[in-house]
ZALUM-790103 format. One record per residue (C-alpha): residue number from 1; x, y, z; residue in one letter. Coordinates in nm, 2 decimals, always signed. Layout:
! residues N
  num       X       Y       Z  residu
  NUM       X       Y       Z       A
...
! end
This chain:
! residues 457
  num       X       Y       Z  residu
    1  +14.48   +8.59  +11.82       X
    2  +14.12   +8.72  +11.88       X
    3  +14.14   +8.96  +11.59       X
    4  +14.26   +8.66  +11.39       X
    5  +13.95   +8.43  +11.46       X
    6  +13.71   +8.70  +11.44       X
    7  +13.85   +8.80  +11.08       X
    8  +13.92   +8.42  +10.99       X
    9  +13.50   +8.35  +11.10       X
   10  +13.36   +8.65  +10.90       X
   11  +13.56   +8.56  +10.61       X
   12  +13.45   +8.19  +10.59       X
   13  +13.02   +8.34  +10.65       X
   14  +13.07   +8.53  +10.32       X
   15  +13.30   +8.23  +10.19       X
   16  +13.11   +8.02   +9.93       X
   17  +13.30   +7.73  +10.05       X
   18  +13.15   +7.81  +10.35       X
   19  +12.88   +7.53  +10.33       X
   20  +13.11   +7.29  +10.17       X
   21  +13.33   +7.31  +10.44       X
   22  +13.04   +7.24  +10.71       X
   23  +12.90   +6.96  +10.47       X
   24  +13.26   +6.83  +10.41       X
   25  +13.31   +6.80  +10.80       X
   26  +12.93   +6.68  +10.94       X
   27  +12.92   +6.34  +10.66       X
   28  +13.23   +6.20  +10.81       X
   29  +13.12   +6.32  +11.16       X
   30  +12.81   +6.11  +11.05       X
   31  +12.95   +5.83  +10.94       X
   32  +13.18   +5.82  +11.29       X
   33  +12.87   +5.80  +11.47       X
   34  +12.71   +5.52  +11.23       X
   35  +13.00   +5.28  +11.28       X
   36  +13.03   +5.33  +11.64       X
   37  +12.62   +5.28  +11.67       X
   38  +12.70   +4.96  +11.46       X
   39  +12.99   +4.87  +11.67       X
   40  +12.79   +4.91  +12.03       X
   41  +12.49   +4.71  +11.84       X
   42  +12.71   +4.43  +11.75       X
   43  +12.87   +4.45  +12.12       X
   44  +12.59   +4.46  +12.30       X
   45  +12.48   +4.12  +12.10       X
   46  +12.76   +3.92  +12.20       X
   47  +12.75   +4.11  +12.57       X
   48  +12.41   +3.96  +12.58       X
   49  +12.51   +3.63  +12.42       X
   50  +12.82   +3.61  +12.67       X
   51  +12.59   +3.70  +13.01       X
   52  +12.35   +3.40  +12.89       X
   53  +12.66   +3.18  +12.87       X
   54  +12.77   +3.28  +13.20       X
   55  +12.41   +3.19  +13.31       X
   56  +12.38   +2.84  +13.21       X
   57  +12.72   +2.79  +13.33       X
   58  +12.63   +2.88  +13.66       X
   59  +12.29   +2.67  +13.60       X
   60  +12.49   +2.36  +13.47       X
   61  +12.73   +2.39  +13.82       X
   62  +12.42   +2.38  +14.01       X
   63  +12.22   +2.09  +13.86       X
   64  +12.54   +1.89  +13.88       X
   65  +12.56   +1.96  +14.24       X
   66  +12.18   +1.90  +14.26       X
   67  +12.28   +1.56  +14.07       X
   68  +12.52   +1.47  +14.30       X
   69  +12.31   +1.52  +14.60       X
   70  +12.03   +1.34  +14.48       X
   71  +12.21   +1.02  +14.39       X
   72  +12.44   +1.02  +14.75       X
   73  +12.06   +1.06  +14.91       X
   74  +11.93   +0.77  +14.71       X
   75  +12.21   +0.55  +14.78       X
   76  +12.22   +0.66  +15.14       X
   77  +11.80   +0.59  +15.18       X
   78  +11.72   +0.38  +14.90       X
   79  +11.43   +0.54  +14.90       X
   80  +11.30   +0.55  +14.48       X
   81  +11.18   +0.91  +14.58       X
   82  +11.48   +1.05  +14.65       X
   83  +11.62   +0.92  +14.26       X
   84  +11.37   +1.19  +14.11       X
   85  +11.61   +1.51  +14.19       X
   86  +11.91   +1.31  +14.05       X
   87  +11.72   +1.18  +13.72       X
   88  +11.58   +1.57  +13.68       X
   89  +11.90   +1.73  +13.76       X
   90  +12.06   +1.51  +13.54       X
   91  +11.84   +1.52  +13.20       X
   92  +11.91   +1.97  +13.28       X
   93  +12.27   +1.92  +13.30       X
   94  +12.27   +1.77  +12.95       X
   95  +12.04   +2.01  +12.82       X
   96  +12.24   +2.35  +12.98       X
   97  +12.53   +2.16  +12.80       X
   98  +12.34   +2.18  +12.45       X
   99  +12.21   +2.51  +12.51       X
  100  +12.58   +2.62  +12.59       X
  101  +12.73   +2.45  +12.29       X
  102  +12.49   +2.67  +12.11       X
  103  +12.58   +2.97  +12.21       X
  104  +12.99   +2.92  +12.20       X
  105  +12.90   +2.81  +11.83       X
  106  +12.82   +3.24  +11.79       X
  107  +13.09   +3.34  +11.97       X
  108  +13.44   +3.39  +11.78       X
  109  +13.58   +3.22  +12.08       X
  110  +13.82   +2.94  +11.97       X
  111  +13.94   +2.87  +12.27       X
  112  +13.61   +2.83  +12.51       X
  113  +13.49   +2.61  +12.27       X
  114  +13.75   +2.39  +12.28       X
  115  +13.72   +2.44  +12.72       X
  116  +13.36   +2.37  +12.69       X
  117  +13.36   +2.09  +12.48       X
  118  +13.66   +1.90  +12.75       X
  119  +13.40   +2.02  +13.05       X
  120  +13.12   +1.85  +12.82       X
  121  +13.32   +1.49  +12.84       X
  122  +13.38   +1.56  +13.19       X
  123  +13.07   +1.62  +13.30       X
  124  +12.89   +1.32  +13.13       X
  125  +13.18   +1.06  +13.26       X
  126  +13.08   +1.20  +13.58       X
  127  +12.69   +1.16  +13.52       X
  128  +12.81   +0.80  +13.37       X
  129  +12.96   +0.74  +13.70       X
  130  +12.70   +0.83  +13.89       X
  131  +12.48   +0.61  +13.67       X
  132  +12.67   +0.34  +13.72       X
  133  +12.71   +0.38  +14.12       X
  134  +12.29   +0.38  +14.09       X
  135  +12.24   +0.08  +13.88       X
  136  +12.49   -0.14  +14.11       X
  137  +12.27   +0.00  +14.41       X
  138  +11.99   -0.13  +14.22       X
  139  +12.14   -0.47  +14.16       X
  140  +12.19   -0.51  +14.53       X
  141  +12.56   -0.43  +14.61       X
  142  +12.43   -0.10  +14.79       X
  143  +12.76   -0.11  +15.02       X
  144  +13.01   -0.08  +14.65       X
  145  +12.76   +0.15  +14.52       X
  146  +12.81   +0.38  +14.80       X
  147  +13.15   +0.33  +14.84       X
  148  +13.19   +0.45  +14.48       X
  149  +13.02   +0.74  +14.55       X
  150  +13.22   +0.86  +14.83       X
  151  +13.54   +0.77  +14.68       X
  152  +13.81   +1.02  +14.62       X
  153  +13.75   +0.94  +14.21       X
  154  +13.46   +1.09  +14.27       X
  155  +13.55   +1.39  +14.43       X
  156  +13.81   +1.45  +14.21       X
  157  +13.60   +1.45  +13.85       X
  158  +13.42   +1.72  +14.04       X
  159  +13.68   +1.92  +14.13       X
  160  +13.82   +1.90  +13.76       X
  161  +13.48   +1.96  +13.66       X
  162  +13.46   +2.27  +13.87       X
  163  +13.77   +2.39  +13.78       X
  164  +13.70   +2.38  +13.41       X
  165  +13.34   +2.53  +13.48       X
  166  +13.53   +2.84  +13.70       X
  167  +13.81   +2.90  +13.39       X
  168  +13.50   +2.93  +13.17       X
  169  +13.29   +3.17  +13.37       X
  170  +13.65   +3.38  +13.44       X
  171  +13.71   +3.38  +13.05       X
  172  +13.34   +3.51  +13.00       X
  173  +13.38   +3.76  +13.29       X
  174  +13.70   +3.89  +13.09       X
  175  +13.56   +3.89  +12.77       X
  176  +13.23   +4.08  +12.91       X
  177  +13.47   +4.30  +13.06       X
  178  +13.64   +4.39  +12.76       X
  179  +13.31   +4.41  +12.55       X
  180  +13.20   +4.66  +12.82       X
  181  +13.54   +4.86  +12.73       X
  182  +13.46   +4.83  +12.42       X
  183  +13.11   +5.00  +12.44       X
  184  +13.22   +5.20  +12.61       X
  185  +13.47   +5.34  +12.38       X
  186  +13.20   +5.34  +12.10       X
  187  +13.01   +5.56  +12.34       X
  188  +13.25   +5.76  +12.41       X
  189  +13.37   +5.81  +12.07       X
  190  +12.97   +5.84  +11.94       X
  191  +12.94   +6.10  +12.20       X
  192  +13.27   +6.29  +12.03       X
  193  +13.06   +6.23  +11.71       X
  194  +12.75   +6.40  +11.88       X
  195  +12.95   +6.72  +11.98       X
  196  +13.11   +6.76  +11.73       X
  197  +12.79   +6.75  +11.51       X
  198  +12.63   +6.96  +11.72       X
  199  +12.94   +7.22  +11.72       X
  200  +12.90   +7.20  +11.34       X
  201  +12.53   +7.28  +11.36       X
  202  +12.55   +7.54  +11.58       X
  203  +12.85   +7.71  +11.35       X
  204  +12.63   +7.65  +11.04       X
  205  +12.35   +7.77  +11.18       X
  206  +12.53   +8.13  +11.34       X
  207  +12.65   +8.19  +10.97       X
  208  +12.31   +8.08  +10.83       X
  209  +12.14   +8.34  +11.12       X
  210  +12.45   +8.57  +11.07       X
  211  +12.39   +8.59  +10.71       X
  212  +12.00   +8.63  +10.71       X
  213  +12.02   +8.92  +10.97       X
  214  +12.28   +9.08  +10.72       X
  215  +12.04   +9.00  +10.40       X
  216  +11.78   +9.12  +10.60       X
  217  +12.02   +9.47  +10.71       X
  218  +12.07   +9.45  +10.36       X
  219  +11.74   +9.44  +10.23       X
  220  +11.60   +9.66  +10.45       X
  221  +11.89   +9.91  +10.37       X
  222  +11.75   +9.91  +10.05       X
  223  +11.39   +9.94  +10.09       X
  224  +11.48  +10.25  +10.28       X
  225  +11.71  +10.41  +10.02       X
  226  +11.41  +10.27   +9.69       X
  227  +11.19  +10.45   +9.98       X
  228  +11.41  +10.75   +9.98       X
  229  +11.47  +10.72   +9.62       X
  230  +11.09  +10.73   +9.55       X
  231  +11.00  +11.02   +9.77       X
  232  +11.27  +11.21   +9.65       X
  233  +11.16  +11.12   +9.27       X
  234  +10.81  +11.18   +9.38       X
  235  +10.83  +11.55   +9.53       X
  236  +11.07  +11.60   +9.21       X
  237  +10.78  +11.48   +8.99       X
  238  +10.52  +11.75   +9.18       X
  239  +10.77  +12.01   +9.18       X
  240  +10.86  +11.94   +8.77       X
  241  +10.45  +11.90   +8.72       X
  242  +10.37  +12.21   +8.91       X
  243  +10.65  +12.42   +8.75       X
  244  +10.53  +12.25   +8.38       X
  245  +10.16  +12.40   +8.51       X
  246  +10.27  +12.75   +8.63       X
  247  +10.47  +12.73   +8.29       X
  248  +10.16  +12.64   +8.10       X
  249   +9.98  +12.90   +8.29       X
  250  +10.21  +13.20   +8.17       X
  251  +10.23  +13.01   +7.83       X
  252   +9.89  +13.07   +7.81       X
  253   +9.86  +13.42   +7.96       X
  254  +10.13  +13.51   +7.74       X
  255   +9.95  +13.39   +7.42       X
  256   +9.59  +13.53   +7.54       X
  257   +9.79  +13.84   +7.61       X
  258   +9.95  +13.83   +7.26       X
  259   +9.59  +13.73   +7.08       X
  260   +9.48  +14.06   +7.28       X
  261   +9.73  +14.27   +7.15       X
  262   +9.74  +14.18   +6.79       X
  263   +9.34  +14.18   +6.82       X
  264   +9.36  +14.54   +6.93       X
  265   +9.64  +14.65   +6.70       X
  266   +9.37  +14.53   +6.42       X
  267   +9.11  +14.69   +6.52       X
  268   +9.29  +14.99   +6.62       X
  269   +9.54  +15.05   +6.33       X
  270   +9.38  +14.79   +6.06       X
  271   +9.02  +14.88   +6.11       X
  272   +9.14  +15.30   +6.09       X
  273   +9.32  +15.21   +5.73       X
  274   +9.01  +14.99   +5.61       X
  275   +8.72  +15.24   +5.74       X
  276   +8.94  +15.54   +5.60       X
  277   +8.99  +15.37   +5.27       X
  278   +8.60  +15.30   +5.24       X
  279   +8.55  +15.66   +5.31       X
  280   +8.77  +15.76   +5.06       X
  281   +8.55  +15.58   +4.85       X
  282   +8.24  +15.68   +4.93       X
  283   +8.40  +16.09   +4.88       X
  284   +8.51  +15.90   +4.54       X
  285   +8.20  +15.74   +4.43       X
  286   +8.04  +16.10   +4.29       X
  287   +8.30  +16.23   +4.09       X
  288   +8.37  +15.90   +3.91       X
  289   +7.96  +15.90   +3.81       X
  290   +8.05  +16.23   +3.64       X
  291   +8.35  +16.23   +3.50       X
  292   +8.38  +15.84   +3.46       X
  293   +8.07  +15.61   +3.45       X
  294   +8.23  +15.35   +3.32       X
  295   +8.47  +15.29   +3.66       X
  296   +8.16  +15.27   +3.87       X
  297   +8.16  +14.90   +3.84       X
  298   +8.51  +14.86   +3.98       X
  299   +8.46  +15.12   +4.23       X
  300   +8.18  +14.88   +4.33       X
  301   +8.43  +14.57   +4.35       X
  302   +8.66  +14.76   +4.55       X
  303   +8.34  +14.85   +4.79       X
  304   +8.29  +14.47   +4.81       X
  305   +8.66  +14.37   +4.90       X
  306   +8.68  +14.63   +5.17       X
  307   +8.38  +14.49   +5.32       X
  308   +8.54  +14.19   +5.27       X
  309   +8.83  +14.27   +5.44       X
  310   +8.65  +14.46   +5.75       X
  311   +8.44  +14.14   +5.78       X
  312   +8.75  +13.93   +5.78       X
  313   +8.92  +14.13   +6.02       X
  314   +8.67  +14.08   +6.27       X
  315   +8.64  +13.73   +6.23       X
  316   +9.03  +13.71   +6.30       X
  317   +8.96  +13.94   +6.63       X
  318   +8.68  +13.70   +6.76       X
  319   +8.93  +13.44   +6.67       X
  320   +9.23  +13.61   +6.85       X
  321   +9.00  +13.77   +7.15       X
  322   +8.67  +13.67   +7.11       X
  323   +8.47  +14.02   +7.25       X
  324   +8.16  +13.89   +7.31       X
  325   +8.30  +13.69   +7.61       X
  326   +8.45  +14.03   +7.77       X
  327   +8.10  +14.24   +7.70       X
  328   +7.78  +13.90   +7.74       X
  329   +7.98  +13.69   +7.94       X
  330   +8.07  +13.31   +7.86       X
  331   +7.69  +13.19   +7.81       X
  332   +7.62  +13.39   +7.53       X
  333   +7.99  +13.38   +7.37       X
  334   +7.92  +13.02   +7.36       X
  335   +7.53  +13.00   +7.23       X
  336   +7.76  +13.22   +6.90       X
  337   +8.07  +13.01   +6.91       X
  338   +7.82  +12.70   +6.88       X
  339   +7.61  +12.94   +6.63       X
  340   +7.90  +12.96   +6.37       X
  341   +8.01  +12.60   +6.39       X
  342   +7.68  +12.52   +6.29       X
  343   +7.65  +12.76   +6.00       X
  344   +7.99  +12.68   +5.93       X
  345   +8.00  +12.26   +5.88       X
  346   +7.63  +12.32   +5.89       X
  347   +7.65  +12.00   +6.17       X
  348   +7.35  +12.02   +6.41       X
  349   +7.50  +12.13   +6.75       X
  350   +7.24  +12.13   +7.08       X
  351   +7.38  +12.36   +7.35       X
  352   +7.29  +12.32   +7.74       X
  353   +7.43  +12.65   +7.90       X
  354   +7.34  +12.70   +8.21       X
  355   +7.47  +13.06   +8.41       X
  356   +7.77  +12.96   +8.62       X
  357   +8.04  +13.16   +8.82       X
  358   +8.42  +13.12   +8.70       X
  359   +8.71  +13.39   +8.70       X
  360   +8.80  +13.56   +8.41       X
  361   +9.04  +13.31   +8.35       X
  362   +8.87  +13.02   +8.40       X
  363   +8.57  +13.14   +8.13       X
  364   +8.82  +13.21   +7.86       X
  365   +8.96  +12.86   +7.92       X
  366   +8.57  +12.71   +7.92       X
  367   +8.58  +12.90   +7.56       X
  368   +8.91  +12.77   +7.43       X
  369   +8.79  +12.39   +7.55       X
  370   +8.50  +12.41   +7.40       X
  371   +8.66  +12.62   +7.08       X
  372   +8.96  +12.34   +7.07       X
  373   +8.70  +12.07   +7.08       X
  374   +8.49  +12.20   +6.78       X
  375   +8.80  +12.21   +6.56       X
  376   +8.87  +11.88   +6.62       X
  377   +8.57  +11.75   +6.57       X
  378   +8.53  +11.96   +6.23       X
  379   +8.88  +11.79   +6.13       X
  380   +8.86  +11.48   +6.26       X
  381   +8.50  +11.33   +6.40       X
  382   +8.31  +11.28   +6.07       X
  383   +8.01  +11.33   +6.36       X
  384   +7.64  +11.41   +6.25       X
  385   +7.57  +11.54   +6.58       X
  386   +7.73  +11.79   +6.85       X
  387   +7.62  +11.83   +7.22       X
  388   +7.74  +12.12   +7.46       X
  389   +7.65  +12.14   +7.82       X
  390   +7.79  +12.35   +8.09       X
  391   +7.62  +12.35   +8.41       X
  392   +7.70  +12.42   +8.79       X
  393   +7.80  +12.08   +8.98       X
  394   +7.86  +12.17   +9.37       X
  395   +8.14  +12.43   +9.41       X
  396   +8.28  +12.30   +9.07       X
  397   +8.14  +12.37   +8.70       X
  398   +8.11  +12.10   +8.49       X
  399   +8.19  +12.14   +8.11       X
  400   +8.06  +11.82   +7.86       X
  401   +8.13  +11.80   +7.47       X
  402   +8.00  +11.53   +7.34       X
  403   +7.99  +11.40   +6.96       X
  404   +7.85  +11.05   +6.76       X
  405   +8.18  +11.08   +6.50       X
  406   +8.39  +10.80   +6.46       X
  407   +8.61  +10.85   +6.75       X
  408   +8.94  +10.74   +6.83       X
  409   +9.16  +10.49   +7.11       X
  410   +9.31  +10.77   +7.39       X
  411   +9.58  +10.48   +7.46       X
  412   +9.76  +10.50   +7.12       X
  413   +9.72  +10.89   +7.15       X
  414  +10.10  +11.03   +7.12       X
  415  +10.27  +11.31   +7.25       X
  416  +10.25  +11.49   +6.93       X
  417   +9.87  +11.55   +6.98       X
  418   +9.93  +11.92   +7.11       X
  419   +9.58  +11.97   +7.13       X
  420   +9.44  +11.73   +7.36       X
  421   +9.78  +11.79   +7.61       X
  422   +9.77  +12.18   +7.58       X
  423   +9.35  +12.14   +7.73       X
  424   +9.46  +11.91   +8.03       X
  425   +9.77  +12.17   +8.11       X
  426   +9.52  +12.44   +8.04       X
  427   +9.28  +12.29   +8.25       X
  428   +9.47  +12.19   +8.52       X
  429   +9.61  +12.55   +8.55       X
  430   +9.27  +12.66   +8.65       X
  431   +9.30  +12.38   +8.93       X
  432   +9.02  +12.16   +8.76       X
  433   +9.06  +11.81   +8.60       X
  434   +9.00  +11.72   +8.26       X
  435   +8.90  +11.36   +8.12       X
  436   +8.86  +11.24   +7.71       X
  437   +8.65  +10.92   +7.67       X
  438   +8.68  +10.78   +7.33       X
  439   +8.65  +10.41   +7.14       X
  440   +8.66  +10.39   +6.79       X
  441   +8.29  +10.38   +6.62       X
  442   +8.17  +10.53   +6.97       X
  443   +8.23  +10.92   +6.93       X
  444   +8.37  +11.10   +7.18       X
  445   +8.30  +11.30   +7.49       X
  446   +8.53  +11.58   +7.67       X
  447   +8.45  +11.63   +8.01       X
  448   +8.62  +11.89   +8.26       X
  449   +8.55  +12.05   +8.60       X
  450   +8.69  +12.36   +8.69       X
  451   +8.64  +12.55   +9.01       X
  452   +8.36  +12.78   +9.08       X
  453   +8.45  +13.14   +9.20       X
  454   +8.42  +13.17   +9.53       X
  455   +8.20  +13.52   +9.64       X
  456   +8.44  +13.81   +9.74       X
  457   +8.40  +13.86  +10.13       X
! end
């Protein structure tokens, strides 16, 4: 049975009739415990207006008697004093009889009225008699006056009178009695209304406190597993970004390693074809100004294209492995790499090169920043004016390119922009950081900082 209740309750918290059913249940409770206030109101009215009936009943018995006893002690004196009392108690008789015919007229009370109103027409006979017994007095028959008053008539209307006034205070005491019931009952049944409205509230609010403790299990359940989620995501992001920078790293190393061994295998193997072929020409050259004259100017063209061709193949060695970095060092590779971008766009380019201690690495990627950046600003800037500056900062190195060319927005830059991305990695793999201000019309500046090389201990 206990299994039952407990599975019935935990079904109706997560029922959406849940509140319905507590809504459905607390009006009517509600309107219970209006009717029953309105009842006990309307009760306690005619309670009240019953209790002051019972009053001047009780009044109007004594003022009679106070009537009666001031007439027998007039006619017994005949003293004018003694006829005050009687004329008082008298004139409040009548008026508790108004004041009661008022208040039977607002009780539903058929019956008293029609009591009250006989005990009215006995009660003023008697105070006629009573009159009448005083004026004979007065007219000098004192004896009959008296006599009158002590007569049996007399004592009878006054019985009756009591009588009638005692059935009227017993009907009042009944119907108080049963108004009290009747209160009662309301109270009883408002006090039904009370606990069961309080029941209610107490079950509504469990399931509301029952359900906010499981919204906030809930909620909390899932803060811990976003929490979770994001950590997780978050050491997956470093992990992915240091295994994209390690992969950039050998990408790099592997290129550079590449650049160095096609630049050697030019040097080496093109450089041997191209110097032996200009000797071969130069052991030529004699003969031919014998024997041929007239193929001295072709032998001179073929000179001139295999100076040409030695020329271009260093150019594509400083290209692949620039050798003035390996043999001067990064300062005076780039005072040349800023030398022949100026004879080259013939763009005015002021270098700021101070000495400064990086690894090998870390000064071949100074020169491929700084070698990136000139090609894009020979391709893209439309600049009249080129700044270089590298210069120790602390333990790092700072590296600025700066140019007044038309620039460009870095927030619609796209993925496809190798360039730019393959610096930052490049950077980054160094362990230095790597920022590109731009705004169109504003030029552009490049600015990294790599890490100095610490002194071997």
């Amino acid at each position: 049975m206990s299994d039952w209740l407990h599975h019935s309750l935990r079904r109706l918290r997560r029922s959406a009739y849940a509140f319905p059913l507590a809504l459905a249940v607390a009006l009517p409770m509600v309107a219970i415990s209006e009717m029953g206030y309105q009842q006990t109101a309307t009760q306690l009215g005619t309670l009240i207006t019953r209790s002051q009936a019972r009053l001047e009943l009780s009044h109007l018995a004594r003022r009679l008697g106070e009537a009666e006893a001031g007439q027998r002690g007039f006619l017994l004196t005949g003293e004018p004093d003694d006829l005050l009392p009687y004329r008082d108690a008298s004139v409040r008789a009548v008026a508790s009889l108004a004041r009661l015919q008022s208040l039977y007229a607002t009780l539903s009370d058929a019956e008293g009225r029609t009591d009250l109103l006989a005990l009215d027409r006995q009660i003023r006979h008697r105070l006629g008699e009573m009159d009448e017994a005083v004026s004979l007095y007065d007219a000098g028959g004192g004896d009959n006056a008296r006599g009158l008053a002590l007569s049996d008539i007399g004592r009878s209307a006054t019985e009756a009178i009591r009588r009638n006034t005692d059935g009227l205070l017993t009907g009042q005491n009944a119907e108080v009695a049963r108004g009290l019931d009747q209160v009662f009952d309301a109270l009883l049944l408002n006090r039904v209304g009370v606990t069961m409205m309080t029941a209610v509230s107490l079950l509504v609010l469990g399931m509301f406190l029952r359900q906010r403790r499981d919204s906030d299990s809930l909620r909390h359940d899932q803060q811990r597993l976003l929490r979770d989620e994001r950590d997780r995501l978050e050491l997956e992001v470093r992990h992915r970004t240091a295994e994209l920078t390690e992969l950039a790293r050998h990408l790099e190393t592997a290129r550079e390693d590449e650049r160095a061994l096609l630049a050697r295998d030019l040097h080496d193997d093109l450089g041997a074809l191209l110097t032996a072929a200009k000797l071969d020409v130069a052991r030529m050259r004699p003969k031919l100004a014998q024997s041929a004259p007239d193929l001295l100017p072709r032998m001179a063209h073929l000179v001139e294209a295999l100076n040409s061709g030695i020329a271009l193949k260093r150019r594509i060695i400083e290209e692949l492995r620039p050798s003035a970095l390996s043999t001067l060092g990064l300062g005076p590779a780039l005072e040349i790499l800023c030398k022949d971008f100026c004879d080259r766009l013939g763009l005015p380019t002021d270098p700021q090169i101070a000495p400064v201690a990086l690894t090998p690495s870390g000064e071949l990627t100074v020169y491929r920043l700084v070698q990136e950046s000139f090609n894009n600003i020979a391709r893209h800037a439309r600049a009249s004016h080129v700044t270089l500056a590298v210069r120790p900062a602390g333990d790092r190195v700072t590296v600025r390119i700066t140019d007044d060319g038309i620039g460009f927005d870095t927030h619609a830059v796209g993925v496809s922009h190798h360039g730019l991305v393959g610096m930052r990695y490049r950077v980054q793999a160094e362990g230095g950081v790597l920022s590109v201000s731009s705004q169109p019309g504003h030029g552009t500046e490049v600015h990294a900082w790599l890490p100095m090389r610490q002194p071997s201990g």
